[in-house]
DRENRO-566556 format. One record per residue (C-alpha): z, y, x; chain; residue number from 1. Coordinates in steps of 0.05 Angstrom, whole numbers, plus 5000, padded with zeros to 4 digits. Example, Ala and Ser with C-alpha at 12.3 -4.5 7.8 and 13.67 -1.06 7.14 Angstrom:
   pz   py   px ch   i
 5156 4910 5246  A   1
 5143 4979 5273  A   2
END
This chain:
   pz   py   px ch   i
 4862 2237 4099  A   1
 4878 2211 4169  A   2
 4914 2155 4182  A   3
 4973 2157 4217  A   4
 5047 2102 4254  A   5
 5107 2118 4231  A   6
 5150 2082 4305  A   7
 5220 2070 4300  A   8
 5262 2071 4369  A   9
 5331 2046 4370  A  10
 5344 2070 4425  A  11
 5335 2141 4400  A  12
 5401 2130 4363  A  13
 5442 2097 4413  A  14
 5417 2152 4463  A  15
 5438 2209 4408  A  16
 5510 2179 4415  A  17
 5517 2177 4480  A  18
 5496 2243 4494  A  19
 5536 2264 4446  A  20
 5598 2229 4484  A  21
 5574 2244 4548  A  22
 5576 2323 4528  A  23
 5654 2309 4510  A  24
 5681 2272 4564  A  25
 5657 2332 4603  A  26
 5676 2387 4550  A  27
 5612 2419 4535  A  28
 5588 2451 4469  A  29
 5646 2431 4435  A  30
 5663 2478 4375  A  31
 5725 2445 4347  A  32
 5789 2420 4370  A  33
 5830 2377 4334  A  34
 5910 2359 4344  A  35
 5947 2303 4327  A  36
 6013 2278 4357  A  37
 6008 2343 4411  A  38
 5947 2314 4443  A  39
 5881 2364 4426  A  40
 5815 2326 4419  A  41
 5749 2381 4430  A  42
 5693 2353 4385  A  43
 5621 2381 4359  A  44
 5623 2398 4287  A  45
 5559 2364 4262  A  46
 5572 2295 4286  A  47
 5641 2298 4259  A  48
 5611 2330 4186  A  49
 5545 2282 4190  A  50
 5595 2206 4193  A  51
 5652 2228 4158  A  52
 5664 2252 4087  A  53
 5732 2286 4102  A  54
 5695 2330 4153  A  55
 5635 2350 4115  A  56
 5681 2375 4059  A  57
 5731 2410 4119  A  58
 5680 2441 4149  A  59
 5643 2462 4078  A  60
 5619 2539 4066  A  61
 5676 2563 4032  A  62
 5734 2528 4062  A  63
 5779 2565 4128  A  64
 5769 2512 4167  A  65
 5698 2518 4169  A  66
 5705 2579 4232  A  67
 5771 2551 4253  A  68
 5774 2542 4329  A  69
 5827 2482 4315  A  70
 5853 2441 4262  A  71
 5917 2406 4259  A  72
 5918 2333 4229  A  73
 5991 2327 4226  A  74
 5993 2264 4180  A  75
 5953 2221 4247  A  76
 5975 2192 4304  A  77
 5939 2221 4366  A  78
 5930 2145 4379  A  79
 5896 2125 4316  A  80
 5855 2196 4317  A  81
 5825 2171 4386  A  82
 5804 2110 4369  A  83
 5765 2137 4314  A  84
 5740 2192 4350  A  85
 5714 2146 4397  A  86
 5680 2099 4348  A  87
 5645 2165 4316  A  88
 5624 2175 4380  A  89
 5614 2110 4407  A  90
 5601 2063 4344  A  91
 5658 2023 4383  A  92
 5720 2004 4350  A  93
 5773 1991 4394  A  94
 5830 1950 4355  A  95
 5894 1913 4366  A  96
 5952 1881 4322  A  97
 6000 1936 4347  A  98
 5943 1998 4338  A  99
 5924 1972 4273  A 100
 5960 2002 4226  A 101
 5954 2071 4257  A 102
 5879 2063 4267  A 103
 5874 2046 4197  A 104
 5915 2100 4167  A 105
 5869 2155 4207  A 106
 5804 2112 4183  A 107
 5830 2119 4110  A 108
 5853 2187 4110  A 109
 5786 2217 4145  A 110
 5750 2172 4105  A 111
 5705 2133 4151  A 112
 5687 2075 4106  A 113
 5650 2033 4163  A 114
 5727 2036 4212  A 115
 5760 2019 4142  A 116
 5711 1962 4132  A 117
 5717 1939 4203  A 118
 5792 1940 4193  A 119
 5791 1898 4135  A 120
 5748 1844 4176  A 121
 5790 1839 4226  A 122
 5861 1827 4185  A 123
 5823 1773 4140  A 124
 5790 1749 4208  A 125
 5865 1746 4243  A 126
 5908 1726 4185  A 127
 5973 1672 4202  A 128
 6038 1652 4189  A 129
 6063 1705 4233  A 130
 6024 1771 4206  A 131
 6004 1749 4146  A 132
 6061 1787 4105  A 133
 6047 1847 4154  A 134
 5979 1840 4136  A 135
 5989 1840 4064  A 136
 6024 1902 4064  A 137
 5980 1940 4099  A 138
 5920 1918 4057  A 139
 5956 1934 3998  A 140
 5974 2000 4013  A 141
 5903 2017 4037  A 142
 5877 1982 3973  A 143
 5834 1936 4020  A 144
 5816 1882 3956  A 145
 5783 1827 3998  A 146
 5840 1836 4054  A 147
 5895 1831 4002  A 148
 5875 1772 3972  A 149
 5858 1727 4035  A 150
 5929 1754 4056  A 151
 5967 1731 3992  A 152
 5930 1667 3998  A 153
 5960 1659 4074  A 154
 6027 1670 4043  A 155
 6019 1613 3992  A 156
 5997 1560 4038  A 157
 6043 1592 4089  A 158
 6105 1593 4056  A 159
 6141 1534 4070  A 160
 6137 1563 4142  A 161
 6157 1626 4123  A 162
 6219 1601 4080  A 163
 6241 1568 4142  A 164
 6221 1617 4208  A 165
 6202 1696 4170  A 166
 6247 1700 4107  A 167
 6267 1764 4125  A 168
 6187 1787 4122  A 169
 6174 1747 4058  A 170
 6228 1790 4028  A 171
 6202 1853 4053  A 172
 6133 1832 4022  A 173
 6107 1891 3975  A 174
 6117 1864 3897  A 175
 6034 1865 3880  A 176
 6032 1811 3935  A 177
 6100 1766 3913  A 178
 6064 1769 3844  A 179
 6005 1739 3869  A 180
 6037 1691 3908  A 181
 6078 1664 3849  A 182
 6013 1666 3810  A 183
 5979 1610 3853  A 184
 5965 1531 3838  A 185
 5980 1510 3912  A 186
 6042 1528 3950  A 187
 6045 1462 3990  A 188
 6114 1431 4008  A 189
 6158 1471 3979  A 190
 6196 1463 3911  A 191
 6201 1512 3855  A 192
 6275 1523 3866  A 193
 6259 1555 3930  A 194
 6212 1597 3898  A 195
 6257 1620 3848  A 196
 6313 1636 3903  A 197
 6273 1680 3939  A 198
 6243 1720 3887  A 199
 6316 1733 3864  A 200
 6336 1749 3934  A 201
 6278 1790 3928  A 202
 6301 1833 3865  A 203
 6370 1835 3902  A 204
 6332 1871 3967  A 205
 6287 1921 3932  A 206
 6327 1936 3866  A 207
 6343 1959 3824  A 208
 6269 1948 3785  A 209
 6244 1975 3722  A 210
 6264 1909 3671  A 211
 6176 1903 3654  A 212
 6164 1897 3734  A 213
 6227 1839 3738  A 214
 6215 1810 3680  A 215
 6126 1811 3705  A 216
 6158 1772 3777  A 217
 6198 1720 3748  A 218
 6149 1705 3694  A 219
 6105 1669 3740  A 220
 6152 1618 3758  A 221
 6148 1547 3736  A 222
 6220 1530 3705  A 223
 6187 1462 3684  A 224
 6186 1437 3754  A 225
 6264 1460 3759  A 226
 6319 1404 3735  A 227
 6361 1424 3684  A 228
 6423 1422 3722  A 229
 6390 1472 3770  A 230
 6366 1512 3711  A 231
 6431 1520 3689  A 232
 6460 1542 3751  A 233
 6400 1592 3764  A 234
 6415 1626 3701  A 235
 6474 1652 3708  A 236
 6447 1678 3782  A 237
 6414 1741 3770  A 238
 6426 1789 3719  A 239
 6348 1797 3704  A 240
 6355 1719 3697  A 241
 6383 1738 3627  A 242
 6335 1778 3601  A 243
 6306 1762 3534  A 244
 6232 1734 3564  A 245
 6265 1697 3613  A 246
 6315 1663 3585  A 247
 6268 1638 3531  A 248
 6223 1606 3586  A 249
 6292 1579 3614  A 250
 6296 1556 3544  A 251
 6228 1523 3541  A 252
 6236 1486 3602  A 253
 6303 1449 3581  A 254
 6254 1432 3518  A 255
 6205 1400 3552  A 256
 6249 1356 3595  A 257
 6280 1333 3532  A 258
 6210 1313 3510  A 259
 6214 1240 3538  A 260
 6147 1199 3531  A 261
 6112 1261 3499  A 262
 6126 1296 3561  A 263
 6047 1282 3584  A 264
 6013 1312 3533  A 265
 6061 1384 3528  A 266
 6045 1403 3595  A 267
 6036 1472 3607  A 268
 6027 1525 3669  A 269
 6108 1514 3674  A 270
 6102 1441 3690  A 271
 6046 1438 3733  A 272
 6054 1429 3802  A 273
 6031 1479 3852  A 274
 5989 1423 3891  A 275
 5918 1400 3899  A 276
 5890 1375 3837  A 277
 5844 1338 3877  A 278
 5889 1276 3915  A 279
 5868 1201 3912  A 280
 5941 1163 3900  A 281
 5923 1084 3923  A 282
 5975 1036 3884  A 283
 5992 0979 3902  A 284
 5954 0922 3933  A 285
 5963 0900 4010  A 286
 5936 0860 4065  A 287
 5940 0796 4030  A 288
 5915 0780 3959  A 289
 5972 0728 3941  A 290
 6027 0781 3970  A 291
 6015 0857 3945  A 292
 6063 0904 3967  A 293
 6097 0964 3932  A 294
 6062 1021 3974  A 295
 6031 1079 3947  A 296
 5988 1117 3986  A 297
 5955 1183 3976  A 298
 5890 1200 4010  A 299
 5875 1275 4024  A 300
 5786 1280 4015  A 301
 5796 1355 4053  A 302
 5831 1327 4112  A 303
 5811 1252 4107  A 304
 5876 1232 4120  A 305
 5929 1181 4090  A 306
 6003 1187 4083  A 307
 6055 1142 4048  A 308
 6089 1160 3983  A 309
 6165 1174 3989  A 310
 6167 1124 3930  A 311
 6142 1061 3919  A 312
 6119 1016 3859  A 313
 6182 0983 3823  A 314
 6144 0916 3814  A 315
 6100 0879 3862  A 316
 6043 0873 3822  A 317
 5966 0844 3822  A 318
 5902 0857 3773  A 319
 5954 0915 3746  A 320
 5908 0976 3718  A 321
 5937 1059 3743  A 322
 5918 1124 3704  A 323
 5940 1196 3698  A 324
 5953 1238 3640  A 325
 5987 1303 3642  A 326
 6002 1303 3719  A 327
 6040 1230 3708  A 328
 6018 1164 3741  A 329
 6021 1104 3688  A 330
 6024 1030 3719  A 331
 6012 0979 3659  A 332
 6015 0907 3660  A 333
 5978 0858 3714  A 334
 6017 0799 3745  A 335
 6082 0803 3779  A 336
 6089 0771 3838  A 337
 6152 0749 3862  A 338
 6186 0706 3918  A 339
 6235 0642 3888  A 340
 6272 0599 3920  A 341
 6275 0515 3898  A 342
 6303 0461 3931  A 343
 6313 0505 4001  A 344
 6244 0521 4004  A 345
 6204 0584 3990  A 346
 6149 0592 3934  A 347
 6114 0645 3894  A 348
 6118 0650 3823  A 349
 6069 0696 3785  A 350
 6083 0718 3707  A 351
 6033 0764 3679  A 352
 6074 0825 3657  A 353
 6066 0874 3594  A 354
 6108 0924 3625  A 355
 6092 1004 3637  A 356
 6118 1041 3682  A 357
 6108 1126 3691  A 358
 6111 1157 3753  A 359
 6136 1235 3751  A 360
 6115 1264 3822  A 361
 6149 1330 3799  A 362
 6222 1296 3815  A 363
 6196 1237 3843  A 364
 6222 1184 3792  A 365
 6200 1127 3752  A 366
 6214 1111 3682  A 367
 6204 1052 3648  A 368
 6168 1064 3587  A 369
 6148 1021 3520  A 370
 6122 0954 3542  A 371
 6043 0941 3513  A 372
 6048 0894 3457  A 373
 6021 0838 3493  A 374
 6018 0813 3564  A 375
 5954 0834 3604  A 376
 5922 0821 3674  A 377
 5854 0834 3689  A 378
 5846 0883 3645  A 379
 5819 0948 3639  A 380
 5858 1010 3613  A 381
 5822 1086 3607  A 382
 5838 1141 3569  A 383
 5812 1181 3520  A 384
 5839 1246 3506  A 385
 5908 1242 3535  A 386
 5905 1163 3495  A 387
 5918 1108 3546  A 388
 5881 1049 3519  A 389
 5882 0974 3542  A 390
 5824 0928 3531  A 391
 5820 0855 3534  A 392
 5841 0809 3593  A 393
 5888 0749 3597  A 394
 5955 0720 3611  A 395
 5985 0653 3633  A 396
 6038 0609 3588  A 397
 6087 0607 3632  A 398
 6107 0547 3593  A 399
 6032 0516 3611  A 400
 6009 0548 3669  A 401
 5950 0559 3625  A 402
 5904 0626 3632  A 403
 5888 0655 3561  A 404
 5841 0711 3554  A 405
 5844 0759 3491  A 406
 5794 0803 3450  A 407
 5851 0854 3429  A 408
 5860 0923 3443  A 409
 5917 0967 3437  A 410
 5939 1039 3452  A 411
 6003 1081 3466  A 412
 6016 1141 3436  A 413
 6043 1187 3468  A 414
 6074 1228 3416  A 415
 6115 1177 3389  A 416
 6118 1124 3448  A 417
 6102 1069 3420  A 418
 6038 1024 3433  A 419
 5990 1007 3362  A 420
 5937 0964 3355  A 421
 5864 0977 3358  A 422
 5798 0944 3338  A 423
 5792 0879 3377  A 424
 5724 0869 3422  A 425
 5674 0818 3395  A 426
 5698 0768 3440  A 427
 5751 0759 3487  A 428
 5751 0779 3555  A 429
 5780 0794 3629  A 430
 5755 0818 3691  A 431
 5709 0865 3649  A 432
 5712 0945 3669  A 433
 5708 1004 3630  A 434
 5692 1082 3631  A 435
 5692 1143 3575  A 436
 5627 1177 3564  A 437
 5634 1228 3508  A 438
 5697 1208 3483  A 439
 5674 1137 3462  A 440
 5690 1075 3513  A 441
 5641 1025 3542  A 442
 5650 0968 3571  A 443
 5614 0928 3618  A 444
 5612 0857 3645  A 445
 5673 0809 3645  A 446
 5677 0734 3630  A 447
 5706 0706 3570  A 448
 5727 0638 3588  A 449
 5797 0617 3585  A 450
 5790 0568 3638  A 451
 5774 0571 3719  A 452
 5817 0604 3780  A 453
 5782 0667 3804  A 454
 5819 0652 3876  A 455
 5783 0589 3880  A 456
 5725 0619 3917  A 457
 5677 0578 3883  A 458
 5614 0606 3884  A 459
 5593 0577 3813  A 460
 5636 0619 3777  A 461
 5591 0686 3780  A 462
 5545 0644 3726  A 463
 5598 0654 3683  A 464
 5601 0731 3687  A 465
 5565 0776 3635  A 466
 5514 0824 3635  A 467
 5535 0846 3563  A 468
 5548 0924 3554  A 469
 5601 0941 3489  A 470
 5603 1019 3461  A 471
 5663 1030 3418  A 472
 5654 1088 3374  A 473
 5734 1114 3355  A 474
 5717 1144 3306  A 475
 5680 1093 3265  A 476
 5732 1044 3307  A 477
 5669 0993 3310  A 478
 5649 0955 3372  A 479
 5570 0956 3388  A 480
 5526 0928 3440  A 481
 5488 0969 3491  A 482
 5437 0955 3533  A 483
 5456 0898 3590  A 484
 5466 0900 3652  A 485
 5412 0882 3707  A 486
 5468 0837 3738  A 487
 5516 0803 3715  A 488
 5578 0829 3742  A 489
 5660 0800 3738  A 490
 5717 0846 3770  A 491
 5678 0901 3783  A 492
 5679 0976 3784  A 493
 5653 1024 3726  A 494
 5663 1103 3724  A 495
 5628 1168 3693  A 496
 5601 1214 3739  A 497
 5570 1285 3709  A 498
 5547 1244 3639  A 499
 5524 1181 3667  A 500
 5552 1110 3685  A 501
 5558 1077 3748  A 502
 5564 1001 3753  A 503
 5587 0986 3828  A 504
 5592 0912 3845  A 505
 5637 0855 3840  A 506
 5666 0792 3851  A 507
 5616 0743 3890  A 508
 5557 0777 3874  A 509
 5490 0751 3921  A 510
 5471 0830 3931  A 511
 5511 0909 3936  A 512
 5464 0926 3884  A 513
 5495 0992 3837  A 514
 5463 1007 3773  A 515
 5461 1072 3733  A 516
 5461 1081 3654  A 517
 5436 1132 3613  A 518
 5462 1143 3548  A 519
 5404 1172 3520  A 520
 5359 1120 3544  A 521
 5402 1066 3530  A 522
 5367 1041 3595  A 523
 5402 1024 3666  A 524
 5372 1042 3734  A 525
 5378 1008 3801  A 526
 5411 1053 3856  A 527
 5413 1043 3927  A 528
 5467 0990 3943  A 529
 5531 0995 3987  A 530
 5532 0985 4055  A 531
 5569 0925 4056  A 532
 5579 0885 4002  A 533
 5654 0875 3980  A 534
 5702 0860 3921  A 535
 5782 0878 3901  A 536
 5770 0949 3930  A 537
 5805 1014 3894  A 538
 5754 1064 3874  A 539
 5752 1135 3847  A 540
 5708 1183 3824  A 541
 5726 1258 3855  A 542
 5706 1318 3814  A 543
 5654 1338 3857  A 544
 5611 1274 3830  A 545
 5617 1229 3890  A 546
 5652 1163 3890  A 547
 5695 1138 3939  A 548
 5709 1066 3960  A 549
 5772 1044 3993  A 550
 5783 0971 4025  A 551
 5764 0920 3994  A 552
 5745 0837 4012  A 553
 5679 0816 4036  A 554
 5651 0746 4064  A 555
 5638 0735 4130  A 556
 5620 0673 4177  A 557
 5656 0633 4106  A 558
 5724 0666 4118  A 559
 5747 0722 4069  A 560
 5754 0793 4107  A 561
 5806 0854 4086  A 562
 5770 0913 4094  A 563
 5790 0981 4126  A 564
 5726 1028 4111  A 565
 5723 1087 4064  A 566
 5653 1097 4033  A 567
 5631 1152 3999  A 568
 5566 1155 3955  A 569
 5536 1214 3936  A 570
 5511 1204 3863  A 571
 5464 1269 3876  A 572
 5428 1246 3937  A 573
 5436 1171 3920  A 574
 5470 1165 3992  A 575
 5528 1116 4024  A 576
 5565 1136 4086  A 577
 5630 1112 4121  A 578
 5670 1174 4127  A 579
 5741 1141 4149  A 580
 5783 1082 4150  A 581
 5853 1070 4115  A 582
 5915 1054 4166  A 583
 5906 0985 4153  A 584
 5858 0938 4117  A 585
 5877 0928 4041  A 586
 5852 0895 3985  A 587
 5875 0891 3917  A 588
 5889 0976 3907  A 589
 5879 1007 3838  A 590
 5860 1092 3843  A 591
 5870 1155 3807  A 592
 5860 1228 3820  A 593
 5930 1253 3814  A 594
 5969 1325 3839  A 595
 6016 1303 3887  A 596
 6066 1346 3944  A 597
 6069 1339 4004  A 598
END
């Protein structure tokens, strides 16, 4: 057998075409004529049959229009015809906001997928604030999936814009779309009562509806994140506010606000916030470590950006411990600092406090909630499966101005409010950390002196700290020992990242050394140290397994330094980098992930 080259030429193709176009511009060999709008358009039978589906089925053996001289497509524009034509012709696609929709409708009904497709790219390519409704209408009504959805996800983030400027589009917005919208977990800056406004407003422009499609809308708002007053009032707004589904989620959410301190652990889709899971909330600390202030900032990792809280911290507090449960911020215990007054001059007094606070960022309010059992400051609190629990640290007598650290351990339950004790560490201790691995807690580090001022800047105070690692099992409630440390570490850091434990340096420590500890192992492993050393900095650990470091104080030239830097380590490529700087140095900020508006 001989062998033979099977060539391809592109140009072959793009040659057919345009001979193809050149014989219509000048009217030549042209066997059809189609009319849309009054305007004729000649064309050639087989390239109209070989790229479309509609035409290979019109022009088929058996059908009339296979001999017809002209065919009238009276459901097209001439202008969306034309444009096709000339992209069958062409392989050119000629679009514009204002020609879309009629160059779409004429790619759908002759079926030319690859117009459709290019259609589609070009609304998900040019969604906004402005079209985006438009947009959404138009992909739903040509069933364009991918279009649809990058539209209703426009509308979401769009919509406190859209509220505002394009109300009157929002309520023209087909009902697939308004479902979807009330479906998502972000719609930032705007509250739920807004939400629940328009889609009544809504039912009130397109009704009356079938009571399954109403009752399907208004199902997918959050009455949790309502206040009963408002509930109330809402209710007797719409009649399909009084249907039987609806008013039992009404009913539901004037439940849940009545739940008080349980409130945490009975969250549901109607309570949660339609924010970012994913925001850092700093609290507390300040330029000064004698003088915290009541700020609470909230750090964006998308945007790297910081804004202030509309609220602030009730107390101004020091070596206080934050955590989240349920979408609520918890403050407990730490010193409060305050300014007195004595003899016409100006002092500080400091009294270590065994107060909690809870922060609800749904209505932005704070509750005071049951006090721990005992005072605490430089402690550590976690939690364990929605179980806030608060280990160790110390207190001063006021009456003695003597520091006291403690073994004990408590825990508040959040069912009934109320704090109960649990089993006591070995030994006492304060400035120790903690972290969760697997439902049990560890923790690390820590002195257990009752004696000494950790302000003193001494450096002969780090040979007190300890490179002793507890395990508590809860369910055999007994305290163990772990491997140690490599370093002995006081008022550090300690977090779980993707089943593993990260110890991140403290308080006067000669080196930025962080160590790593395997469970399995029982063994710790030296990582590659921060960039700069420092101490009293917030950290958190994001979801995405990377830690971030905010502020902090460091030694320089023998003064003390606030910090300003972010770092960021990247427990998967064993990496530090700088990636912004807070507003301000701080020092002294305690962090937790937290869903937060705008």
């Amino acid at each position: 057998m001989d062998s033979y080259s099977l060539l391809y030429s592109s140009s072959q193709r793009t040659g057919l075409l345009s001979g193809f176009q050149r014989l219509r511009s000048q009217r030549k060999m042209c066997d059809v004529v189609l009319e849309a709008g009054g305007v004729s358009f000649p064309c050639h039978r087989a390239l109209l049959a070989s790229s479309s589906e509609y035409f290979w089925a019109l022009f088929g053996e058996t059908t009339i229009e296979r001999s017809a001289s002209s065919i009238s497509l009276e459901v097209l524009t001439s202008e969306g015809l034309e444009v096709i034509l000339d992209f069958l012709y062409s392989g050119w696609l000629s679009i514009s906001p204002p020609s879309l929709p009629a160059v779409l409708e004429a790619a759908r009904y002759l079926q030319v997928d690859a117009a459709v497709s290019i259609c589609e790219r070009f609304i998900t390519d040019g969604l906004s604030a402005e079209n985006c409704c438009s947009y959404a209408n138009l992909a739903e009504h040509h069933a364009l999936s991918d279009a649809l959805h990058a539209a209703n996800q426009t509308i979401a983030m769009e919509m406190g814009t859209l509220l505002k400027e394009s109300r009157n589009d929002l309520l023209r917005l087909n009902i697939q779309s308004l479902m979807a919208v009330l479906d998502a977990d972000e719609i930032p800056s705007v509250k739920e009562v807004e939400l629940i406004k328009l889609a009544l407003d809504w039912l009130n422009e397109n009704g009356p509806l079938p009571l399954l499609k109403s009752n399907l809308l208004l199902s997918r708002l959050r009455f949790g994140l309502v206040t009963p007053s408002d509930l109330k009032n809402l209710s007797h707004t719409h009649r399909a506010m009084g249907t039987p589904l609806i008013r039992s989620q009404l009913t539901r959410a004037l439940e849940y606000h009545r739940l008080g301190p349980a409130q945490p652990i009975r969250q549901s889709r109607q309570s949660t916030l339609r924010v970012s899971p994913n925001r850092v909330l700093l609290v507390g600390g300040g330029s000064s470590p004698d003088w915290p202030e009541q700020q609470m900032l909230l750090f964006d990792p998308r945007s790297k950006k910081f804004s202030s809280l509309r609220s602030s911290l009730p107390l101004r507090l020091r070596n206080h411990c934050v955590c989240s449960v349920g979408g609520f911020l918890f403050v407990i215990g730490g010193e409060e600092v305050k300014e007195k007054e004595e003899d016409g001059k100006k002092s500080v007094a400091v009294t270590t406090s065994n107060q909690m606070w809870r922060y609800d960022p749904r209505f932005n309010c704070w509750e005071k909630a049951e006090s721990m059992l005992e005072s605490r400051a430089q402690f550590t609190c976690c939690v364990v499966e929605d179980v806030i629990y608060a280990i160790g640290g110390r207190h001063t007598r006021p009456d003695t101005n003597m520091h006291t650290s403690v073994a004990s351990v408590e825990f508040y339950d959040m069912s009934t409010g109320a704090w109960r004790r649990g089993a006591a560490m070995p030994r006492p201790l304060y400035g120790h950390a903690s972290a969760v691995l697997d439902n049990n807690i560890y923790v690390s580090g820590g002195r257990p002196s009752n004696h000494g001022n950790i302000h003193s800047g001494n450096q002969d105070d780090h040979t007190e700290s300890s490179r002793e690692v507890l395990f508590w099992d809860l369910k055999s409630r007994v305290w163990e020992k772990r491997a140690s440390m490599s370093i002995a570490r006081f008022s550090h850091r300690l977090t779980t990242v993707q089943g593993h434990i990260y110890a991140l340096l403290g308080m006067y420590e000669p080196f930025c050394d962080i160590e790593r500890y395997d469970s399995q192992s029982d063994h710790w492993t030296r990582l590659r140290p921060l960039l700069t050393g420092s101490f009293n900095y917030g950290m958190v650990s994001m979801p995405s397994g990377n830690l971030l470091v905010f502020g902090g104080r460091r030694w320089s030239d023998g003064q003390e330094v606030i910090m300003k830097s972010v770092l960021e380590y990247d427990t998967k490529r064993d990496r530090w980098r700088e990636i912004c700087q807070l507003l301000r140095p701080l020092t002294g900020t305690e962090c937790t992930l937290l869903p937060l508006p705008d």
